[in-house]
C-alpha positions, 0 to 999 in steps of 0.5 A: 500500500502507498504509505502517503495515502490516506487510509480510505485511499489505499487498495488492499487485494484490488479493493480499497479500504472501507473501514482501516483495521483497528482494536478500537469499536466503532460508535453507531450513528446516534439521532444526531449523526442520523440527521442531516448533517455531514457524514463521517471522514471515514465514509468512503465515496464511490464513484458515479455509475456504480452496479455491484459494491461487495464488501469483506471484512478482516480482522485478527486473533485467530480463525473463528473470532466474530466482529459486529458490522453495520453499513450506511450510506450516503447521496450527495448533496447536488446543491453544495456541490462536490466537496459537500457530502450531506445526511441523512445516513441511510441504513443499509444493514447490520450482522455478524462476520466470522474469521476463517483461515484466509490470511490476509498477508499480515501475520494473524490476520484473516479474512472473514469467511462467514458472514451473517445479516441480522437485519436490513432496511435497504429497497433492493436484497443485500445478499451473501456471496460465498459464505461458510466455506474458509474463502472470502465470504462478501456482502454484495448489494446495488447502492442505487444512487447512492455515493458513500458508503459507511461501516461501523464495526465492533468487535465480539471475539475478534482482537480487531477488525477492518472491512474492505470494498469494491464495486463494478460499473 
């Protein structure tokens, strides 16, 4: 990775960083976040024309250990133009990721190989692509019209988690 690049910037495995990994839990979005307000440096944008975003998660410890995610997203706002990214942060889903043997590279660091949805609040079906089976499990799901998208992680029994996307056009 290009060490003078801002972590959302930088591409890991021919995807960029959604969310850099970290010990750290992420804070959800409360009321006051969710209003129209501008989103979080750490969304990422997507560019326009987008089809397909798949997102993956990571995290270290060992193979079985499980993180929390929950995804936003975000519309530009058309009137304040291209800088100005507006809310509301809209839900798009939350559930469960579990780390299998799939390393990423860095010592004690595996990708998530299961991938569970808790719930989901967006118009089109966010779906698991290949899950259960030791090989990078994704989200996959349309962002419509949407530009940014947002994760907030937080760890159950993983030591530390990050998340990664892609999209197609």
């Amino acid at each position: 990775m290009a060490n003078n690049l801002p972590e959302t910037q930088k591409t890991f495995h021919g995807y960029r960083i959604l969310r850099p990994i970290s010990t750290a839990d992420d804070t959800d979005l409360g009321a006051a976040t969710l209003k129209f307000s501008r989103r979080p440096n750490s969304a990422v944008l997507v560019p326009e024309a987008t089809g397909l975003v798949e997102i993956g998660f990571f995290g270290t410890d060992a193979a079985d250990e499980i993180l929390n995610w929950t995804l936003y997203a975000y519309k530009q706002d058309d009137y304040a133009g291209e800088s100005e990214w507006e809310g509301p942060a809209t839900y798009i889903a939350n559930g469960t990721a579990t780390l299998g043997t799939g390393q990423t590279g860095e010592t004690n660091e595996f990708f998530a190989d299961t991938i569970a949805i808790t719930s989901q609040g967006w118009p089109k079906t966010v779906q698991v692509s290949d899950s259960t089976n030791n090989r990078f499990a994704r989200l996959s799901f349309d962002l419509l019209d949407y530009r940014m998208a947002l994760a907030i992680l937080t760890k159950d029994t993983a030591a530390s988690m990050g998340a990664v996307i892609t999209w197609t056009y």
